[in-house]
C-alpha positions as a Markdown table, in Angstrom:
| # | Residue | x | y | z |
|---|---|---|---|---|
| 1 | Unk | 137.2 | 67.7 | -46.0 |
| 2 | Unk | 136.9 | 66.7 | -49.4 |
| 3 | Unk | 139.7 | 64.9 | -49.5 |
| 4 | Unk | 138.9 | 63.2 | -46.5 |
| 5 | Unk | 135.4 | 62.1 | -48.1 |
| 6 | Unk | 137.0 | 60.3 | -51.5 |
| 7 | Unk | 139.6 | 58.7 | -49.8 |
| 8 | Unk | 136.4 | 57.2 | -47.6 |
| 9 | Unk | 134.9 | 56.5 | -51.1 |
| 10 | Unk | 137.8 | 54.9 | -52.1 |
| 11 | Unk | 138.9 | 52.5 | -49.0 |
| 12 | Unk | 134.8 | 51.9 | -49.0 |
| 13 | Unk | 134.6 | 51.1 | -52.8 |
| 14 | Unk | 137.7 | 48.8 | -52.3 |
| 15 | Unk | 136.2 | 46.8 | -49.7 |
| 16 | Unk | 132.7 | 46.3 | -51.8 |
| 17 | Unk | 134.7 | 44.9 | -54.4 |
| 18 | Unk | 136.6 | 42.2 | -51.9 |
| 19 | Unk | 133.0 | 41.1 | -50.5 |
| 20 | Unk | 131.9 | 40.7 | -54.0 |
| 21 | Unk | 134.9 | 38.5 | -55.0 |
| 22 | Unk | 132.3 | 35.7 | -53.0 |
| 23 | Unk | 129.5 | 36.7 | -54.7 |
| 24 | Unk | 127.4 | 33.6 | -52.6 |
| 25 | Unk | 128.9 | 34.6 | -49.3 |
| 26 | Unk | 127.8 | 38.4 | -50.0 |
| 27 | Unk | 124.4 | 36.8 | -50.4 |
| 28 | Unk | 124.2 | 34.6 | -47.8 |
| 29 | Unk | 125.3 | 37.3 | -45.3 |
| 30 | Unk | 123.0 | 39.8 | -46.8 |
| 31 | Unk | 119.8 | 37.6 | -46.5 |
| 32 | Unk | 120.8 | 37.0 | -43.0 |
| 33 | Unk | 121.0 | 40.3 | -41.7 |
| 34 | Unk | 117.8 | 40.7 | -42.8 |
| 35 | Unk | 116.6 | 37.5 | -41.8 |
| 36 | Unk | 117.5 | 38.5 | -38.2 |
| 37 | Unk | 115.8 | 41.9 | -38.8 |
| 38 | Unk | 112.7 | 40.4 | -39.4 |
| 39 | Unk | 113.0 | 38.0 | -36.9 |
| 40 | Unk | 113.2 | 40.5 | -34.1 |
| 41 | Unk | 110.0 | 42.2 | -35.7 |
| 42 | Unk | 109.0 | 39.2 | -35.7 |
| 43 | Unk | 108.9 | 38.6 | -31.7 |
| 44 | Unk | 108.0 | 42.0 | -31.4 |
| 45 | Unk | 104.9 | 40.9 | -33.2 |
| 46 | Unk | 104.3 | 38.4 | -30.7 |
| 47 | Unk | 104.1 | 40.4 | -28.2 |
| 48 | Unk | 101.4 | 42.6 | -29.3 |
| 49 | Unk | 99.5 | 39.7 | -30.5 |
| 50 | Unk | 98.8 | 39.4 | -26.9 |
| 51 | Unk | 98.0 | 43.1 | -26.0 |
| 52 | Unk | 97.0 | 46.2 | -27.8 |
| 53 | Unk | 99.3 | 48.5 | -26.2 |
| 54 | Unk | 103.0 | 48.2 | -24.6 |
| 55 | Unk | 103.9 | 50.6 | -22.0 |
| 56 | Unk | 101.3 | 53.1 | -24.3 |
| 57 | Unk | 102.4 | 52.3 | -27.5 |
| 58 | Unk | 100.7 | 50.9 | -30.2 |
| 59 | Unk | 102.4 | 47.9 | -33.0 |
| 60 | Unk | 102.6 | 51.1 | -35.7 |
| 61 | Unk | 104.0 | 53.5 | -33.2 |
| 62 | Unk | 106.6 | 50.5 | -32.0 |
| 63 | Unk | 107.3 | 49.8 | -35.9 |
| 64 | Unk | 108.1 | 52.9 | -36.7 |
| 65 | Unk | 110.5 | 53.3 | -33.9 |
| 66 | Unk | 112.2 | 50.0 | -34.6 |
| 67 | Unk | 112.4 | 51.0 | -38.2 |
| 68 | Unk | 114.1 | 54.7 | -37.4 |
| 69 | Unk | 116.3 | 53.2 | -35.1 |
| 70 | Unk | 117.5 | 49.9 | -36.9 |
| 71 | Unk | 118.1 | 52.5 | -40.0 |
| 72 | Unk | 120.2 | 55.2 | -37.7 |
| 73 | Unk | 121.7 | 52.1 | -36.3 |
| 74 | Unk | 122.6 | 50.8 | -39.8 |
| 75 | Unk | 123.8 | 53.7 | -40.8 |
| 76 | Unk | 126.6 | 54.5 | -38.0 |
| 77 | Unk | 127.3 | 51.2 | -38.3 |
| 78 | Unk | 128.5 | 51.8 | -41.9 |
| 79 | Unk | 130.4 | 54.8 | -41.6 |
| 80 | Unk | 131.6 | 54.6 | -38.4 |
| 81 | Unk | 131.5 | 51.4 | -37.5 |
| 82 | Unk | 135.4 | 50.4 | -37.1 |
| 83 | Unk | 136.1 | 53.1 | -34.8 |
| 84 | Unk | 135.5 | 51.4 | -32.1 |
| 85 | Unk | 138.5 | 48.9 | -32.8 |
| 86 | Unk | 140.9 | 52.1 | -32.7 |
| 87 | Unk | 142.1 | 51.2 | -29.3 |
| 88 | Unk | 143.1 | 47.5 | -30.2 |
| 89 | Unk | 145.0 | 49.1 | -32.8 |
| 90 | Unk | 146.9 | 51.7 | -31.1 |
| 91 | Unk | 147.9 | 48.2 | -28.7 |
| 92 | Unk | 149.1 | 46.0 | -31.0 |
| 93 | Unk | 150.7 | 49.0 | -33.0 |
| 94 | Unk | 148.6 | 48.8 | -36.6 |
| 95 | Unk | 147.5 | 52.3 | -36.5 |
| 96 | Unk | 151.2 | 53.4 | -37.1 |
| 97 | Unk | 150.8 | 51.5 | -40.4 |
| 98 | Unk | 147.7 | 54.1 | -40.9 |
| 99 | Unk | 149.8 | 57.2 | -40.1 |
| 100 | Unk | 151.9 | 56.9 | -42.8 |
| 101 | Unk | 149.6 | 56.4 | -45.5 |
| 102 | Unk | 148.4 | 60.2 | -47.3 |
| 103 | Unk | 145.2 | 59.6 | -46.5 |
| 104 | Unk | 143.8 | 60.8 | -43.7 |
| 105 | Unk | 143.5 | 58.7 | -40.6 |
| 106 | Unk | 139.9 | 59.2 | -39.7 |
| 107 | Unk | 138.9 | 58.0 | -43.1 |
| 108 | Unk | 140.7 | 55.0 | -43.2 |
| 109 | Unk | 139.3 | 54.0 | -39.5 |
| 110 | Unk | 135.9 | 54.9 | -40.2 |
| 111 | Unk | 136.2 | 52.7 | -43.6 |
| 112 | Unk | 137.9 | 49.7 | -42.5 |
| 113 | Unk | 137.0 | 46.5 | -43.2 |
């Protein structure tokens, strides 16, 4: 297990330092994420500008669940996010180049690109 973990901090740690090679692109991408986080808050907004409840909910209740789940969404996304690629690469064959590395496989999936 704990070898597992570093090699996850390793492959993760390698891939920060690749992204940050384009400092202005990390930037960019960054303040767009969050651009289209807001964004969708945003319209969500909209809605209850309109109406002071939505299907029983009020705009804190709804911001608080669009916070938890953008977070628990963000955070899967970040440690698990490439395994759902694992089937393309059994197909074209890149997950034999995985299997032969002494790392182990799930850590090198999960931190992936």
């Amino acid at each position: 297990m704990g070898e597992g973990l570093r090699a996850y901090g390793l492959i993760v740690a390698m891939w920060v330092r690749s992204s940050m090679a384009y400092r202005m692109s990390f930037v960019l991408t960054t303040l767009g994420a969050a651009a289209g986080s807001f964004l969708d808050f945003v319209a969500i907004l909209i809605m209850f500008a309109h109406v002071e409840a939505l299907g029983g909910f009020t705009v804190a209740e709804v911001a608080l669940l669009y916070a938890a789940t953008s977070t628990s969404l963000g955070l899967a996304d970040l440690l698990l996010g490439n395994l759902d690629r694992l089937g393309s690469r059994i197909r074209d064959g890149t997950l034999d180049v995985l299997l032969v590395r002494p790392a182990p496989v799930f850590a090198q999936v999960a931190a992936d690109r």
